[in-house]
VOGU-3710 file (C-alpha; in Angstrom, 3 decimals, decimal comma):
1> xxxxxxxxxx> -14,361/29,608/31,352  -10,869/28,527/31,163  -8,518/28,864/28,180  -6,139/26,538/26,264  -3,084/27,122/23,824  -3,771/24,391/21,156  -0,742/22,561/19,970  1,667/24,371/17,279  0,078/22,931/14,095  2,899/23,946/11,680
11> xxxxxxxxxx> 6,067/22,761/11,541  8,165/24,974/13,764  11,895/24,524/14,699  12,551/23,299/17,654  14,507/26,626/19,046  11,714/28,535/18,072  8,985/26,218/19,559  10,997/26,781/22,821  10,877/30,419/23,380  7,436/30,172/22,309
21> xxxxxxxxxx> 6,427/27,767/25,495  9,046/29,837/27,442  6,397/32,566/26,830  3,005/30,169/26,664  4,477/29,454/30,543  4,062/33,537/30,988  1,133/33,678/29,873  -2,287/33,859/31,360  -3,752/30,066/29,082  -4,930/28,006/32,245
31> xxxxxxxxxx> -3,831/24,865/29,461  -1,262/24,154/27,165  -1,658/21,083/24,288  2,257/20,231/23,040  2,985/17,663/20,743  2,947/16,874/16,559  -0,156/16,388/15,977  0,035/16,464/11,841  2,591/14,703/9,988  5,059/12,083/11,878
41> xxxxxxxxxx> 7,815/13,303/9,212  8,009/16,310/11,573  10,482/14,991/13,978  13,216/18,144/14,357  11,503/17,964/18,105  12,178/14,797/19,677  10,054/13,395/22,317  12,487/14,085/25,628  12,598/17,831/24,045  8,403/17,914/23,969
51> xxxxxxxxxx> 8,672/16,092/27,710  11,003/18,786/28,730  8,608/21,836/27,683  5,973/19,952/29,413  7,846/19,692/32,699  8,485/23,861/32,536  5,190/24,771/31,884  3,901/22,361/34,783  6,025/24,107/36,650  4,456/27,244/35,838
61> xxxxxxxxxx> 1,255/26,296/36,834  -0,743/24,704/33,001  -2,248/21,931/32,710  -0,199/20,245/30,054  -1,574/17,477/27,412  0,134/15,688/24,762  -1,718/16,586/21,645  -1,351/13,258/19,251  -1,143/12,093/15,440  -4,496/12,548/13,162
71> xxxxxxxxxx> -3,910/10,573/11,130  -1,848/7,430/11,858  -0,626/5,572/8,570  2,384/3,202/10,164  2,750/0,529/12,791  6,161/2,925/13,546  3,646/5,801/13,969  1,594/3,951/16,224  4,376/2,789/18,595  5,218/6,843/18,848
81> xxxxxxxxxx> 1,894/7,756/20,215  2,411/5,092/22,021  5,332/6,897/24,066  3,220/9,774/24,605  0,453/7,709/25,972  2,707/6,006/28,721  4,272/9,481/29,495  3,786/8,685/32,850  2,654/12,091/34,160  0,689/13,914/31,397
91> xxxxxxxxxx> -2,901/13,890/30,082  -3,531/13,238/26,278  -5,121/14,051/24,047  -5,984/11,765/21,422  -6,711/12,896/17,814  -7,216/8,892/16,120  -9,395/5,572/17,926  -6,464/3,930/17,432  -4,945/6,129/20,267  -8,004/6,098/22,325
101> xxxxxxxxxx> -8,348/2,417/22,665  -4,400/2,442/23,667  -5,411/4,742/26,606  -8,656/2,409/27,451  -6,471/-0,259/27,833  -4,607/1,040/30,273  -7,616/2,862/31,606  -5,922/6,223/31,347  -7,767/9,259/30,954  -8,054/11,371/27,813
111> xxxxxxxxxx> -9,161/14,502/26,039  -11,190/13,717/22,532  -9,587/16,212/19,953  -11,508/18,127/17,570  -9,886/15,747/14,798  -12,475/12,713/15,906  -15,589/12,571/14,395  -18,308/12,771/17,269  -21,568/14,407/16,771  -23,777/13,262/19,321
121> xxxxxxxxxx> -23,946/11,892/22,723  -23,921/7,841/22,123  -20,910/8,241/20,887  -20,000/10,524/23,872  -21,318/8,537/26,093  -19,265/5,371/24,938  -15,879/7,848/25,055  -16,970/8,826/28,412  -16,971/5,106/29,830  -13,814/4,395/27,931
131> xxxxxxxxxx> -11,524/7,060/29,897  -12,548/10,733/28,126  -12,592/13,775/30,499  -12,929/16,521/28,103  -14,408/17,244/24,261  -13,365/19,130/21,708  -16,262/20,204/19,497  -15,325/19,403/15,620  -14,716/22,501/14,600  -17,599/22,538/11,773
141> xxxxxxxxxx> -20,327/22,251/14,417  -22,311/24,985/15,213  -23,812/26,510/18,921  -26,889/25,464/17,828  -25,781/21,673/17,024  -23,855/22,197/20,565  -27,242/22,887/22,446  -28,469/19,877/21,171  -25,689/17,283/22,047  -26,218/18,613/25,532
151> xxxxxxxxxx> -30,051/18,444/25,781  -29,096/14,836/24,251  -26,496/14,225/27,079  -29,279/15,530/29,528  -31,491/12,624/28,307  -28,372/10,098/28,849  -27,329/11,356/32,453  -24,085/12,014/31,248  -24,177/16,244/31,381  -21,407/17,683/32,885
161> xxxxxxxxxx> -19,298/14,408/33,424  -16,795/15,708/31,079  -15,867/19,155/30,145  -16,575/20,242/26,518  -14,004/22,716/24,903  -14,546/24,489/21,452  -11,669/25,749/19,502  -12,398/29,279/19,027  -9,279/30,968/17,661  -7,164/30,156/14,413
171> xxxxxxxxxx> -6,567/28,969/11,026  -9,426/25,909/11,480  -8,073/22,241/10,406  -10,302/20,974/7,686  -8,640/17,931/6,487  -6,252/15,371/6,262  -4,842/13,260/3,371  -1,759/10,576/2,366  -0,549/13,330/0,224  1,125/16,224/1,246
181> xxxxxxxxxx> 0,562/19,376/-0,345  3,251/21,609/0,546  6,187/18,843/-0,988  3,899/18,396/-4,385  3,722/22,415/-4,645  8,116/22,239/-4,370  7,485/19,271/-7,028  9,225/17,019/-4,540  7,918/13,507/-3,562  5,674/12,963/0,022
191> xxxxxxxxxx> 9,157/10,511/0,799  11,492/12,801/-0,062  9,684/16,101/0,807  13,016/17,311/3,061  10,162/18,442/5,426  10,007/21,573/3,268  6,957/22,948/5,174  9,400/24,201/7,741  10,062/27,132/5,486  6,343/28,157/5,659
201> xxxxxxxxxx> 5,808/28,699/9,559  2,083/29,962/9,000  1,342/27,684/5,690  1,536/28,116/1,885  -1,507/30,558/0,951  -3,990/29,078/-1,602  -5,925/31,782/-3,742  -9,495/31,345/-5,773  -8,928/33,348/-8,890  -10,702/36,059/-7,459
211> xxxxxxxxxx> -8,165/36,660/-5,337  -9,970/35,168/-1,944  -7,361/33,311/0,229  -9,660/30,286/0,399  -7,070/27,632/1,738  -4,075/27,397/3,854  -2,172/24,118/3,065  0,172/22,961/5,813  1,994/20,168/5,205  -0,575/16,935/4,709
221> xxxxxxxxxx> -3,257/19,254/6,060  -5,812/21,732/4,593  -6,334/24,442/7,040  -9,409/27,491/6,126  -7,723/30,489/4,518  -9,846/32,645/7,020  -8,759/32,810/10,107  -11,503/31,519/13,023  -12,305/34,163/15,607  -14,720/33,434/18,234
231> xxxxxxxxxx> -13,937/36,343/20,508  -17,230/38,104/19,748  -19,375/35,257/20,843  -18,104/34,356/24,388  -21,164/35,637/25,646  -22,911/32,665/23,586  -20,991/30,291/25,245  -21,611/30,544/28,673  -23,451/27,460/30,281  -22,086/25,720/26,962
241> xxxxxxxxxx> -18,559/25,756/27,306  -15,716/24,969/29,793  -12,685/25,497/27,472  -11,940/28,354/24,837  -9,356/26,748/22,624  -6,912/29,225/20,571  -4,633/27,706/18,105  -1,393/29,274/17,689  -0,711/31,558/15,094  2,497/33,004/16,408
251> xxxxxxxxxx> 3,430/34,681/19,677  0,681/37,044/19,251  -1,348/33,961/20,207  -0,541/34,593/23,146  -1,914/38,010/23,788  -5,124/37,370/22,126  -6,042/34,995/25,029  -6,049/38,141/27,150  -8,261/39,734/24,457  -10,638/37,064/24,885
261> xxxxxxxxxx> -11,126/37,094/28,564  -11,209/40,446/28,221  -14,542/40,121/26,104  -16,194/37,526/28,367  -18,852/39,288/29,263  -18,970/41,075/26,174  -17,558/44,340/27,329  -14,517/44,704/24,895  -15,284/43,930/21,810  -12,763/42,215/19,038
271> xxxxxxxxxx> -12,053/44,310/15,898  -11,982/41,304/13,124  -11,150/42,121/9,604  -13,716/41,616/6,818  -11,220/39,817/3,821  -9,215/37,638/6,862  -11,352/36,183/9,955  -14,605/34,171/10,148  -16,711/32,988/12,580  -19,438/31,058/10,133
281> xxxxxxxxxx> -19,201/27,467/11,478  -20,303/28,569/15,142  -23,432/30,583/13,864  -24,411/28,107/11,592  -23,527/30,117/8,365  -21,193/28,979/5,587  -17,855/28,530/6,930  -16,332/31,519/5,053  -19,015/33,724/6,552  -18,550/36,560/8,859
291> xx> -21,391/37,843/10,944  -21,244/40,704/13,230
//
């Protein structure tokens, strides 16, 4: 299996997002997503900076994709993307149908993120003849509801002509809205929010009042409290999946790839801790569920 660094889903500065790809180009992911991919308001990074990160860690060897927008509100939005798209020399990956029918037009190739909403092989299939090369599983399917999208793309000759990727690692993004969160919690308006979720580089903590981190809120997005680990059930995956997806955390991200192929065949176990990481979504429990 290969292994991917998703894109940096909170709102990082842009000196700090640069030592962390100077690393990511050390490291041993085989592919690296770059890119905003949650609010457009989040523009400290500019587009020649993301270009310029993607250029380094080509040269290091990753397979580099611009991750994009999920959840496009604005023509101005839209005409952003639409820079990405005609990069000129990187893959995309599109997050919104908006952005996959501007690839299909120019019959570009692209990765389906995690963000669309396909859960069985018609609609696969019809990605597949627009331009998609590579899945990502929505995050709240299970290996069981994996097994049968690919006995269905058995049945539609379309197995293995695209490579499926699960994201396996990280706080898991649950939803979207208009609102944003993080300004109404400062009591500041979504137009005015002075992009205050750069203060919180891993989210603003929401607690039930038990005391159970049940939410991370990150800007416009609500992320699980729980942090998704996977590492335990690479052995699961095998025949399933082509591409183990971690989402960064922090640069201990990085190191935790190395963890995981470590455990590939099962042989080094991950320690995971009972009150912070789940793993319910993939084994068909509750989402908040962790099964040893």
């Amino acid at each position: 299996m290969k292994y991917s660094l998703g894109p940096v889903l909170w709102y990082w500065p842009t000196e700090e997002l640069a030592d962390f790809y100077q690393a990511a180009a050390a490291s041993s992911a085989d592919i690296v997503y770059l890119g905003e991919s949650v609010c457009s308001k989040r523009r400290a990074t500019r587009f020649p900076q993301w270009m310029e990160f993607a250029r380094q860690l080509a040269a290091s060897g990753k397979q580099v994709v611009f991750s994009t927008l999920a959840l496009v509100q604005s023509t101005s939005e839209l005409q952003e993307i639409k820079r990405y798209v005609d990069n000129g020399d990187f893959l995309i990956e599109a997050n919104d149908f908006g952005t996959v029918n501007m690839a299909a037009e120019q019959k570009l190739p692209f990765v389906v993120g995690h963000a669309l909403n396909c859960y069985n092989a018609m609609t696969l299939r019809m990605l597949l003849r627009l331009g998609m090369t590579r899945w990502c599983m929505p995050v709240e399917l299970s290996r069981d509801w994996l097994i049968n999208i690919q006995q269905q793309c058995h049945e539609l000759g379309i197995h293995g002509k695209f490579e499926v990727e699960v994201l396996a690692y990280g706080h898991l993004p649950l939803a979207l809205s208009a609102r944003c969160f993080t300004a109404r919690s400062e009591d500041k308006p979504k137009d005015d929010c002075e992009t205050c979720c750069i203060k919180y580089p891993q989210g603003r903590r929401v607690l039930s009042q038990e005391d159970q981190q049940v939410f991370v809120l990150n800007g416009i997005q609500t992320m699980s409290g729980y942090c998704y680990n996977l590492g335990n059930d690479l052995i699961g995956m095998h025949g399933l999946v082509d591409v183990v997806r971690l989402s960064p955390q922090d640069k201990g991200t990085l190191e935790m790839i190395n963890r995981f192929r470590a455990n590939e065949q099962g042989q080094a176990p991950l320690m995971v801790a009972q009150r912070n990481d789940c793993n319910g979504y993939w084994r068909k429990l509750a989402g908040m569920a962790l099964q040893s």
